[in-house]
One Martini backbone bead per residue (centre of mass of N, CA, C, O) as a GRO file, in nm:
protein
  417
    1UNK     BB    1   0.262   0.774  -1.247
    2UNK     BB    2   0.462   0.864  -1.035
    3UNK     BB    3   0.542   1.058  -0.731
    4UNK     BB    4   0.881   0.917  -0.785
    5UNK     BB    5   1.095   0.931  -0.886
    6UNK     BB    6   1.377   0.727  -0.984
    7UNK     BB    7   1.659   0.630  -0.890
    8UNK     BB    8   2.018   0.540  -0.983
    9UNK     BB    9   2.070   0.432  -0.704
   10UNK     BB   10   2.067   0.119  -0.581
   11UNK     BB   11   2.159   0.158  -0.273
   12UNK     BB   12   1.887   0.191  -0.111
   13UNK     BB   13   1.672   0.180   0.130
   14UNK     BB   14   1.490   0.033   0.032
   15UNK     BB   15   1.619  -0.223  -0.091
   16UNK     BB   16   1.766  -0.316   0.172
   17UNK     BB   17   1.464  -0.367   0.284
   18UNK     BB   18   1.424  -0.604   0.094
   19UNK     BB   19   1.667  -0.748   0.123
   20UNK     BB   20   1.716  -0.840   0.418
   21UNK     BB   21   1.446  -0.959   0.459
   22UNK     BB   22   1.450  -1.187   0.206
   23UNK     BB   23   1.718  -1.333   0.299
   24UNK     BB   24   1.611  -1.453   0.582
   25UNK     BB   25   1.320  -1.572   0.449
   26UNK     BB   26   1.494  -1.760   0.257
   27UNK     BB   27   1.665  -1.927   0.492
   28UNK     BB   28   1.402  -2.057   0.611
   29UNK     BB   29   1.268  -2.176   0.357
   30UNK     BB   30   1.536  -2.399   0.300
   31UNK     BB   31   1.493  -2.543   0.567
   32UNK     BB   32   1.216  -2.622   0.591
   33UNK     BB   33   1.245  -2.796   0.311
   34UNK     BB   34   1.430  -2.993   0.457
   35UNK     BB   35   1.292  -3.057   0.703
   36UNK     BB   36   1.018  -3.138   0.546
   37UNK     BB   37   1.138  -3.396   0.383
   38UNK     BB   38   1.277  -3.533   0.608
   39UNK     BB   39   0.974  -3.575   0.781
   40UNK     BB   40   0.823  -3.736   0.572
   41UNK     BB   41   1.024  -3.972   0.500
   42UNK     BB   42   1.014  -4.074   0.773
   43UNK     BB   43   0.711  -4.084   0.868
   44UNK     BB   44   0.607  -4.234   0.549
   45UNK     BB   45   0.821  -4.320   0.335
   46UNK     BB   46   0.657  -4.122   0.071
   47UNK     BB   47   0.733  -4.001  -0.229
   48UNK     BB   48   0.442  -3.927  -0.329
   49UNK     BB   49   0.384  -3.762  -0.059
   50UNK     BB   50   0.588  -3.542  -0.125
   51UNK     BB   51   0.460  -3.475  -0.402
   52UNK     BB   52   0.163  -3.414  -0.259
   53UNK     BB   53   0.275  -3.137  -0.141
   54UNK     BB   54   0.380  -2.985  -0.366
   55UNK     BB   55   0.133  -2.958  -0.512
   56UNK     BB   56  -0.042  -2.861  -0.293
   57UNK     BB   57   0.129  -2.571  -0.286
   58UNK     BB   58   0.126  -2.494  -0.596
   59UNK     BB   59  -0.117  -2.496  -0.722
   60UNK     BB   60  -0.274  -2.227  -0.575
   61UNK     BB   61  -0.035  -2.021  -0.699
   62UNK     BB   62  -0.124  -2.054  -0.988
   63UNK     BB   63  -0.444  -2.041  -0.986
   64UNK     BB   64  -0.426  -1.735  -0.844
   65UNK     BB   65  -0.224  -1.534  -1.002
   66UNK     BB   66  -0.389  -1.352  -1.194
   67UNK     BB   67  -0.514  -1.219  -0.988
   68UNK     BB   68  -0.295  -1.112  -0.837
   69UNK     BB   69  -0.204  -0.916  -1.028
   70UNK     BB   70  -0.415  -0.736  -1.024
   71UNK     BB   71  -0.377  -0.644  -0.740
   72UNK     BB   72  -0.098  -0.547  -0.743
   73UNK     BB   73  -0.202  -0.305  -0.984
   74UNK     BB   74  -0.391  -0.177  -0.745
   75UNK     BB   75  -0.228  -0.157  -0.506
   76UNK     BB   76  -0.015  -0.180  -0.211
   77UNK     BB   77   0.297  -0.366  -0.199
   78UNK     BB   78   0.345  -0.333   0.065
   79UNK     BB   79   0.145  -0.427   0.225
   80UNK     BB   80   0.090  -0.667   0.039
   81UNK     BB   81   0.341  -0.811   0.164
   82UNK     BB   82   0.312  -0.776   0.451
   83UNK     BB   83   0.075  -0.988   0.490
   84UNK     BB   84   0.195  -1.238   0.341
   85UNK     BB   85   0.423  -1.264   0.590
   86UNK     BB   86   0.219  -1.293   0.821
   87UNK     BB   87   0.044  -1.537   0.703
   88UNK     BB   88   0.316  -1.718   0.669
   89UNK     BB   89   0.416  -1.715   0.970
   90UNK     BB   90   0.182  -1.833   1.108
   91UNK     BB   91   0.144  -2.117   0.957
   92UNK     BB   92   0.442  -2.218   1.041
   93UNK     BB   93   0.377  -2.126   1.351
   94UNK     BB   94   0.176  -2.370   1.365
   95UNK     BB   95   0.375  -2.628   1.264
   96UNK     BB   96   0.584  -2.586   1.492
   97UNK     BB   97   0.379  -2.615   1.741
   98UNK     BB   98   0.307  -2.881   1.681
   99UNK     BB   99   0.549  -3.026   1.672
  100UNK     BB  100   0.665  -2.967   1.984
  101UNK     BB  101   0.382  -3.086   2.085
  102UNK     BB  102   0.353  -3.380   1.914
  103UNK     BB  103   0.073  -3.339   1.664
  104UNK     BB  104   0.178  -3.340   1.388
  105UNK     BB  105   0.024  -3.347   1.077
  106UNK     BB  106   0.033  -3.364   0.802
  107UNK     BB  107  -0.233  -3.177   0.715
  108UNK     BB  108  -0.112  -2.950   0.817
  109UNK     BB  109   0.101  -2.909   0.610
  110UNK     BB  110  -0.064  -2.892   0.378
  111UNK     BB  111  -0.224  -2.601   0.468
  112UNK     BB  112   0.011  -2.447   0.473
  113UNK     BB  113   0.139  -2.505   0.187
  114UNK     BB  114  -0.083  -2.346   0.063
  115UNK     BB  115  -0.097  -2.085   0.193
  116UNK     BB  116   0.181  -2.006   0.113
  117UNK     BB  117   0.107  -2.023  -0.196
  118UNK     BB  118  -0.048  -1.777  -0.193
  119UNK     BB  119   0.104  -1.583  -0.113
  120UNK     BB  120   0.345  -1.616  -0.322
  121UNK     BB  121   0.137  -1.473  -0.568
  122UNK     BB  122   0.133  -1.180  -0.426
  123UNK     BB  123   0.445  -1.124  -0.359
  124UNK     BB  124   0.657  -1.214  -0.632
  125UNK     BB  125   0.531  -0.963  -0.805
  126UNK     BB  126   0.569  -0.745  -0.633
  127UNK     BB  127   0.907  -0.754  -0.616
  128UNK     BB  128   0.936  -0.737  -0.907
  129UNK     BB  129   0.767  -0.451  -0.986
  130UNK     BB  130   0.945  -0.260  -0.764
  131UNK     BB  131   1.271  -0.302  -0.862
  132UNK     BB  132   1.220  -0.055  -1.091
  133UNK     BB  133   1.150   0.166  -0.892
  134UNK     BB  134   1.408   0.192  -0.686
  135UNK     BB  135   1.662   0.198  -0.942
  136UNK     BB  136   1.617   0.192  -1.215
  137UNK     BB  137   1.675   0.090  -1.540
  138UNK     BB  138   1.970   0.098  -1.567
  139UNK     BB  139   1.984  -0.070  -1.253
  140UNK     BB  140   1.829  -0.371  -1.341
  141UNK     BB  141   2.039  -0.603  -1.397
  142UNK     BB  142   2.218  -0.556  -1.117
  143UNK     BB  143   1.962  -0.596  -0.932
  144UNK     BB  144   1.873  -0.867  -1.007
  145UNK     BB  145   2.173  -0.965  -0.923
  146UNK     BB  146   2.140  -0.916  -0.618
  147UNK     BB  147   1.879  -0.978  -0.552
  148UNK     BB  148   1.968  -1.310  -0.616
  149UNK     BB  149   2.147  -1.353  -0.480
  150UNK     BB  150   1.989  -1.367  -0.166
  151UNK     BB  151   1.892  -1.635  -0.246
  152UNK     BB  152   2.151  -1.779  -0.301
  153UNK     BB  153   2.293  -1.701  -0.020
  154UNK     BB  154   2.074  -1.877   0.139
  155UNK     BB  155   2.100  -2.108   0.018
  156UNK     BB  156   2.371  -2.186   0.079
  157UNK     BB  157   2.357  -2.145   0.394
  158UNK     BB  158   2.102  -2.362   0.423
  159UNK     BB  159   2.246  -2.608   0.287
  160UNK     BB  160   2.469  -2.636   0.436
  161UNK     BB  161   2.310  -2.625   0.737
  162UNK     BB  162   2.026  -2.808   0.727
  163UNK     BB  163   2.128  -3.078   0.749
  164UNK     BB  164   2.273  -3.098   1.021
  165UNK     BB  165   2.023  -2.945   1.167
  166UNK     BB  166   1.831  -3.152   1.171
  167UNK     BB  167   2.007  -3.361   1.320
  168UNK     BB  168   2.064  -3.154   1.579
  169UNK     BB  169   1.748  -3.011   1.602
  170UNK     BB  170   1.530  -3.051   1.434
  171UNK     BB  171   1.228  -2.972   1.268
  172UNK     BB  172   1.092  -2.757   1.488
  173UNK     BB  173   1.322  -2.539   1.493
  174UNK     BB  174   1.304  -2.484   1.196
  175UNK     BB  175   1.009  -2.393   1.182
  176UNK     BB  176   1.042  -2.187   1.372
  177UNK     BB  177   1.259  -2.003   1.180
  178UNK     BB  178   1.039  -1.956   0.943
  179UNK     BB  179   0.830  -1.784   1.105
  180UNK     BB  180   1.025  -1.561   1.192
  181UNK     BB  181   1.131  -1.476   0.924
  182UNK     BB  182   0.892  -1.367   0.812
  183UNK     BB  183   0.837  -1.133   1.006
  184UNK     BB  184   1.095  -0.981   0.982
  185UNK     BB  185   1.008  -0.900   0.657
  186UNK     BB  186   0.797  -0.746   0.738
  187UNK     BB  187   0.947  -0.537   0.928
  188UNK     BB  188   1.128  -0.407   0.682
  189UNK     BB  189   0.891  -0.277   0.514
  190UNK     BB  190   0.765  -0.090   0.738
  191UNK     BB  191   1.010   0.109   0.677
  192UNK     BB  192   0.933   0.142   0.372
  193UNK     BB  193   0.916   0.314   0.017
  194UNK     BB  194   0.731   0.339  -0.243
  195UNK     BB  195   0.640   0.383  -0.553
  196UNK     BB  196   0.347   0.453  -0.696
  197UNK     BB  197   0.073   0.326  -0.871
  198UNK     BB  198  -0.099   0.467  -1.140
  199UNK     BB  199  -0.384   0.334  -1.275
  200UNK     BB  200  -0.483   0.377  -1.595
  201UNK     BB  201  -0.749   0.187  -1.484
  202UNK     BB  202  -0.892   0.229  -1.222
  203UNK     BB  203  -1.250   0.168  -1.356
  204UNK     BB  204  -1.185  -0.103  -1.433
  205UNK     BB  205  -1.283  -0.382  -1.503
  206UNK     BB  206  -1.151  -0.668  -1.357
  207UNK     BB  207  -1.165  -0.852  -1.612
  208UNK     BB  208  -1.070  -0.682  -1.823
  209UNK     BB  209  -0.790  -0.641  -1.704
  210UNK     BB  210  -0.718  -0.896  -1.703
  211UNK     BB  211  -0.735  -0.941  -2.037
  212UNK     BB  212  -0.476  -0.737  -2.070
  213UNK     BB  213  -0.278  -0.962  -1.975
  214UNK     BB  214  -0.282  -1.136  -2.188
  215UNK     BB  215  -0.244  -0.972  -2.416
  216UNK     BB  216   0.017  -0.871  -2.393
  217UNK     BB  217   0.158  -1.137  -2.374
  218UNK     BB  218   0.039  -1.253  -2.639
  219UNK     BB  219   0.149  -1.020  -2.866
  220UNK     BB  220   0.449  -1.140  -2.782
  221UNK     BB  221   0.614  -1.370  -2.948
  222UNK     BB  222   0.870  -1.425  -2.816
  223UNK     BB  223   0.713  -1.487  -2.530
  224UNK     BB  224   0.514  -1.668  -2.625
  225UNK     BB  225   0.721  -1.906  -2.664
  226UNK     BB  226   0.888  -1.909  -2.407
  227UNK     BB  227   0.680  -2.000  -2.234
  228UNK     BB  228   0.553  -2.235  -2.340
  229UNK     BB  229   0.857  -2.381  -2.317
  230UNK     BB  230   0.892  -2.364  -2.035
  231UNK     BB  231   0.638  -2.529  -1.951
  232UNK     BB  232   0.795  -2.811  -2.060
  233UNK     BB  233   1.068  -2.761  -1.912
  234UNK     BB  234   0.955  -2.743  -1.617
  235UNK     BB  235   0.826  -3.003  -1.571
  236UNK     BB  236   1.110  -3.208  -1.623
  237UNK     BB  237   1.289  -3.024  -1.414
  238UNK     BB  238   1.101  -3.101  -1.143
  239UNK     BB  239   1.103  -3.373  -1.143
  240UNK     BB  240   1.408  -3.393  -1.102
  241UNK     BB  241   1.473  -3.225  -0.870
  242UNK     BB  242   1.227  -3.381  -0.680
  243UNK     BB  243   1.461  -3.615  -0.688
  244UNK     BB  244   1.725  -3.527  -0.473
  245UNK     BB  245   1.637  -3.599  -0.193
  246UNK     BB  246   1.563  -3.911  -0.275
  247UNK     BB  247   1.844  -3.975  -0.368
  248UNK     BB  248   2.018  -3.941  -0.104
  249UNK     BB  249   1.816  -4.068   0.116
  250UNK     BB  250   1.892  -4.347   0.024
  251UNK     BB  251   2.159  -4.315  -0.011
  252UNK     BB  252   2.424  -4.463   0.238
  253UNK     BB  253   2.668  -4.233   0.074
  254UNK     BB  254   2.510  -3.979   0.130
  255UNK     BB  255   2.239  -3.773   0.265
  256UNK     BB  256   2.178  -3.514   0.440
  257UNK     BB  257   2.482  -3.370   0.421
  258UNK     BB  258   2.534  -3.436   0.118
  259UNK     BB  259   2.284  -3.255   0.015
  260UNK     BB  260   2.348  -2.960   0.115
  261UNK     BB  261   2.611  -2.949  -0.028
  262UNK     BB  262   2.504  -2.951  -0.320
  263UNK     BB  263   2.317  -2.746  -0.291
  264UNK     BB  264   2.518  -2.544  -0.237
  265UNK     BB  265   2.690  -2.569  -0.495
  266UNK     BB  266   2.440  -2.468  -0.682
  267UNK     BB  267   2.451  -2.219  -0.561
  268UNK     BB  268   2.726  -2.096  -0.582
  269UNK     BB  269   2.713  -2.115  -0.903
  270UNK     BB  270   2.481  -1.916  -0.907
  271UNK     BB  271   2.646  -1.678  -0.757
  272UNK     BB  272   2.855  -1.630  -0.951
  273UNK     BB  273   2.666  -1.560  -1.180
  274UNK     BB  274   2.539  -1.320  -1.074
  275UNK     BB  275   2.799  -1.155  -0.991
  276UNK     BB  276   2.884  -1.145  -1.319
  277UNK     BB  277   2.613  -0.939  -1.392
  278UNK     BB  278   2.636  -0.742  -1.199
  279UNK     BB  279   2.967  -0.644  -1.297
  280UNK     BB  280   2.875  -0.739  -1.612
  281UNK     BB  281   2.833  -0.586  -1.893
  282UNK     BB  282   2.564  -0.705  -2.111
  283UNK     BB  283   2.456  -0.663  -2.418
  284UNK     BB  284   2.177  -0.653  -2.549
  285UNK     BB  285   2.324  -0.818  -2.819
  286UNK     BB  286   2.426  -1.062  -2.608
  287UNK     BB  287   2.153  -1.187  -2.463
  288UNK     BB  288   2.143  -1.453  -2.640
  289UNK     BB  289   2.364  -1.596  -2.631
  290UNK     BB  290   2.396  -1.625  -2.328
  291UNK     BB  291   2.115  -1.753  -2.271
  292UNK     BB  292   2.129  -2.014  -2.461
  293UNK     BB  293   2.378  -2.148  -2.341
  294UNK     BB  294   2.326  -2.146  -2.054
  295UNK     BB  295   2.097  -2.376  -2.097
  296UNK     BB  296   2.262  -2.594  -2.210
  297UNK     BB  297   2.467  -2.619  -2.017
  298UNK     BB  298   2.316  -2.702  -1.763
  299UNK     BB  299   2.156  -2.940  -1.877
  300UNK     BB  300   2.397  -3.113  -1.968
  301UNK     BB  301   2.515  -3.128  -1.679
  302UNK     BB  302   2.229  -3.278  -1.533
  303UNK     BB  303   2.265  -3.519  -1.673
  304UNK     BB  304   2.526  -3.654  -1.562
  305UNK     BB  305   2.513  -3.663  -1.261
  306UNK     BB  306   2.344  -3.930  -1.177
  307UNK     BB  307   2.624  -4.081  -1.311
  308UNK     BB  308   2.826  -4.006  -1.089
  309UNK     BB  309   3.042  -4.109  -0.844
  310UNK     BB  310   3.205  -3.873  -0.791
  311UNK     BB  311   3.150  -3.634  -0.571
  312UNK     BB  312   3.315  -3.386  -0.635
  313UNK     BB  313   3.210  -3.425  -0.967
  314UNK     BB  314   2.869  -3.348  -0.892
  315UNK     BB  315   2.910  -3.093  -0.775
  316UNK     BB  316   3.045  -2.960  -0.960
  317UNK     BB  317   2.837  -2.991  -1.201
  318UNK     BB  318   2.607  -2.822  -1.041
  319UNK     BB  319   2.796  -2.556  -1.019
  320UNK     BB  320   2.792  -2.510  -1.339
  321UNK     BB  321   2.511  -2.477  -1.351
  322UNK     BB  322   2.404  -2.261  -1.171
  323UNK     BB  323   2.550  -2.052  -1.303
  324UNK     BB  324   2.404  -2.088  -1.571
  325UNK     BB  325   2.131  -2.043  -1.465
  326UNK     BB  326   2.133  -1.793  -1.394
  327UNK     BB  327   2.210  -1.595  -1.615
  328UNK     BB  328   1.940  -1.669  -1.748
  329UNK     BB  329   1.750  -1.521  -1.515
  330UNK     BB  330   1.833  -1.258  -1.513
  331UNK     BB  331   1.805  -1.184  -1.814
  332UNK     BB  332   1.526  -1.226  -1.828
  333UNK     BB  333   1.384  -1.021  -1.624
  334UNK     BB  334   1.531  -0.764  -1.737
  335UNK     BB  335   1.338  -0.801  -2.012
  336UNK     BB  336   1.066  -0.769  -1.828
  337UNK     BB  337   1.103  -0.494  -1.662
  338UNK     BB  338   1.211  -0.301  -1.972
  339UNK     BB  339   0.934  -0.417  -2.143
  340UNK     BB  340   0.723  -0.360  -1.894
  341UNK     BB  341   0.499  -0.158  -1.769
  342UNK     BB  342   0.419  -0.070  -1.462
  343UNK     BB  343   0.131  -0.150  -1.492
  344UNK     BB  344   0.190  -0.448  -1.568
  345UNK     BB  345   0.340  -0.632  -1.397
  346UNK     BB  346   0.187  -0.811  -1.207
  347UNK     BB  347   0.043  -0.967  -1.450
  348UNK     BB  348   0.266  -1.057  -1.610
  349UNK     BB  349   0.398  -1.223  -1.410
  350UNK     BB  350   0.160  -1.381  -1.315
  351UNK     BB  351   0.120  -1.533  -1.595
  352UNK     BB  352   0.400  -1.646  -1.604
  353UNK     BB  353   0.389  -1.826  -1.378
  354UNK     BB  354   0.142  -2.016  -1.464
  355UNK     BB  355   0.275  -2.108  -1.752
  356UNK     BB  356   0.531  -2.213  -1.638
  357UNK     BB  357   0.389  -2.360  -1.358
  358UNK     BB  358   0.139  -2.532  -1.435
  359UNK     BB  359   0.289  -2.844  -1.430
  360UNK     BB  360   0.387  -2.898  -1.163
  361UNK     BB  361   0.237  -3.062  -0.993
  362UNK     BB  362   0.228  -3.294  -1.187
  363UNK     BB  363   0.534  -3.304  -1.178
  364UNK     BB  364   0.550  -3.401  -0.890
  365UNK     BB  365   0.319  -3.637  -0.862
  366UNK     BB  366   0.471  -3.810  -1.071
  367UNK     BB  367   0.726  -3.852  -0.935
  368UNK     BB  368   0.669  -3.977  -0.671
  369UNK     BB  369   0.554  -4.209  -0.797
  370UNK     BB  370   0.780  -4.360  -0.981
  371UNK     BB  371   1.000  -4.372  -0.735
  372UNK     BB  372   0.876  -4.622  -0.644
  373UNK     BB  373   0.965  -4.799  -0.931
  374UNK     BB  374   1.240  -4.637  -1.017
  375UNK     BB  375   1.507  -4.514  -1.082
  376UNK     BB  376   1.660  -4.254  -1.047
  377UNK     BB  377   1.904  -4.170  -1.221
  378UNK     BB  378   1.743  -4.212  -1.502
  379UNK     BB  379   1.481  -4.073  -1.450
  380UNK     BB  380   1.661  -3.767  -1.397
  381UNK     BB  381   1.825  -3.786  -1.679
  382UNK     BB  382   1.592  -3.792  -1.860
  383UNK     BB  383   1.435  -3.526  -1.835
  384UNK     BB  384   1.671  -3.348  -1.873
  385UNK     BB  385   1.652  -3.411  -2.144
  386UNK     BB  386   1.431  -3.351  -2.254
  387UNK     BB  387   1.492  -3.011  -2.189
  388UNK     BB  388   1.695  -3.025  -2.430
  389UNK     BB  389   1.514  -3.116  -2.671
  390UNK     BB  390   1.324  -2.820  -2.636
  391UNK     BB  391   1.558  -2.605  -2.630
  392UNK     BB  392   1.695  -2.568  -2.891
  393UNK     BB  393   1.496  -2.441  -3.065
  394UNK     BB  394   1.519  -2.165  -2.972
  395UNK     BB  395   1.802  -2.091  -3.100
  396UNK     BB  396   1.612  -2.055  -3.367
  397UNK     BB  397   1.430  -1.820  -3.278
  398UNK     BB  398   1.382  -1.475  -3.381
  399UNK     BB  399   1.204  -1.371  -3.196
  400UNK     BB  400   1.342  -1.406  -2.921
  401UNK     BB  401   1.566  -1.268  -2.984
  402UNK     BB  402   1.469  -1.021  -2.976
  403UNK     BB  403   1.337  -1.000  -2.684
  404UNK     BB  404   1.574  -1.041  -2.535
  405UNK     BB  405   1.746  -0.767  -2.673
  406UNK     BB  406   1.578  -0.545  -2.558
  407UNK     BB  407   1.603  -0.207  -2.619
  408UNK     BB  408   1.502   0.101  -2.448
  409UNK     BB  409   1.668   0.290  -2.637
  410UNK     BB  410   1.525   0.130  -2.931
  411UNK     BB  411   1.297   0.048  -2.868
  412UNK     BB  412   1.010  -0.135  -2.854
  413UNK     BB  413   0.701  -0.327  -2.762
  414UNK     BB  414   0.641  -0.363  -3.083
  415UNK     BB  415   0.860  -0.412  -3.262
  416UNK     BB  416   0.907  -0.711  -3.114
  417UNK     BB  417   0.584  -0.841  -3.171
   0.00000   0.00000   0.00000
């Protein structure tokens, strides 16, 4: 049981000091990873390099991933996000004072995105588990489309400016921006207020309970299929994905300003897609079909992209697939929170993130070697065509039907199961 009722009222205090904090840290993110991006490729000029970065920051919180949920869902969620913004803003601001200083080596990067990835194993799941206790389940689907705006809307605005602010202030002082970045999200949480939750198994032991999040996972068919298929098409989609700025940073016909133009178009038509789910109430019984189109379409647009010659039309390709994967990811996330009991969301979501991004590292140094030797157009477009074909079956598993449309007004999750 809650201390505290949920209110139905969505703009609430607590939402806000979440909302704004997240903002802030989010569009620091954005920039670090441009300027993080292009200081690799600069200083070491290797893709594979650049490629061992980031899987050297994904794996441990992949692997961390488990047993953080287990402690999100025993712990003060508040507090311990508070520190995780704390501990991942000092690592920042070590790699900033580094660069600044002179002397900052890969390796500094390497541990930092280390320390930042499992952080953000226990950080995550706390956000994602807090949201429906917040502002109460009628106005999950909303929640979280206003909540995803704000990571959209960082995306925008970091990727329209990334590009430019690396090239005039350089990589040291955006580095400086997303350690401050952090400590800001830290001090805003201070001030909320989240309503507890009380495990109902306080004195179950740590790995039963890890067990009881996997039980639950998997014996739900229809999640648990889309889980499995997730694994296999966000590995391909990740390959192609980190291979978005090693394709502009090569063509001298592209570069840093019009990468990040890219990018803001990709996410501002995910702010769209947001808008829309947030503003537009998606009938329970219409949310497969939306979420169904909407991932053929994203990924339709992103095979054709990287052989399209016209900057204009390569770019509107990419804001049409954002919208449609935003909507996508909205619909997903509230049929997760609307199903999963509150006791169990930080376990849910942590195995969750862990079986769908499990292969992500090895996506990503796959993907860095390759580019060394293949042409990233082809290469690119390759891999997206491939999660499109792992994709349509879905469209016609009667089980994740189901689970998708999830009523809990009709429904439970034995129903669906």
């Amino acid at each position: 049981m809650e201390a505290n009722a949920p209110t139905e009222k969505l703009w609430t205090r607590n939402f806000l000091l979440l909302w704004q904090g997240q903002l802030v840290s989010i569009l620091g993110d954005v920039v670090y990873a441009i300027a993080l991006g292009f200081w690799i490729l600069a200083a070491t000029g290797s893709t594979a390099l650049m490629g061992g970065l980031l899987a050297a920051s994904t794996l441990p919180r992949i692997l961390v991933s488990p047993v953080a949920g287990v402690i999100v869902d025993r712990r003060d969620r508040r507090r311990l996000m508070i520190w995780m913004d704390v501990i991942r803003g000092a690592a920042v601001l070590a790699v900033a004072i580094g660069a600044l200083a002179g002397f900052l080596q890969v390796w500094i990067v390497f541990a930092a995105g280390i320390i930042i990835g499992i952080c953000g194993a226990f950080f995550s799941p706390a956000v994602s588990s807090v949201i429906p206790d917040i502002t109460g389940k009628t106005r999950v689907v909303q929640a979280n489309s206003v909540f995803s705006m704000i990571g959209t809307g960082g995306n925008i605005i970091g990727n329209s400016v990334g590009g430019v602010l690396f090239q005039v202030l350089g990589a040291p002082l955006l580095f400086l921006f997303n350690g401050i970045s952090y400590l800001f999200s830290a001090g805003s949480l201070l001030f909320a207020r989240f309503p507890r939750v009380e495990h109902a198994h306080a004195q179950t032991h740590f790995l039963t309970d890890l067990k009881s999040g996997f039980s639950f996972v998997w014996k739900i068919r229809g999640l648990r299929f889309l889980v499995l298929s997730a694994a296999v098409l966000n590995f391909f989609a990740n390959m192609a994905i980190v291979l978005l700025l090693p394709f502009y940073q090569r063509n001298p016909a592209l570069g840093p300003v019009k990468y990040g133009i890219a990018m803001a178009l990709f996410t501002g038509g995910a702010f769209l897609g947001m808008a829309l789910t947030a503003t537009v109430k998606i009938p329970a019984a219409r949310r497969f079909f939306w979420f169904i189109w909407s991932g053929l379409g994203s990924t339709v647009f992103l095979i054709m992209f990287p052989f399209v010659g016209s900057f204009p039309f390569a770019i509107a390709l990419l804001a049409f697939s954002g919208f449609a994967n935003a909507v996508l990811n909205v619909l997903f996330m509230a049929v997760m929170q609307l199903a999963v009991p509150q006791n169990m969301r930080g376990k849910a979501f942590s195995l969750l993130g862990m079986i769908t991004q499990g292969l992500t590292p090895i996506a990503f140094a796959l993907a860095g070697v390759l580019a060394e030797f293949l042409p990233l157009a082809p290469l690119m477009s390759a891999c997206f065509a491939v999660t499109l074909l792992v994709g349509v079956p879905m469209g016609f598993a009667a089980s994740l039907r189901r689970f998708i449309n999830f009523d809990p007004e009709k429904d439970t999750i034995e129903s669906v199961s």
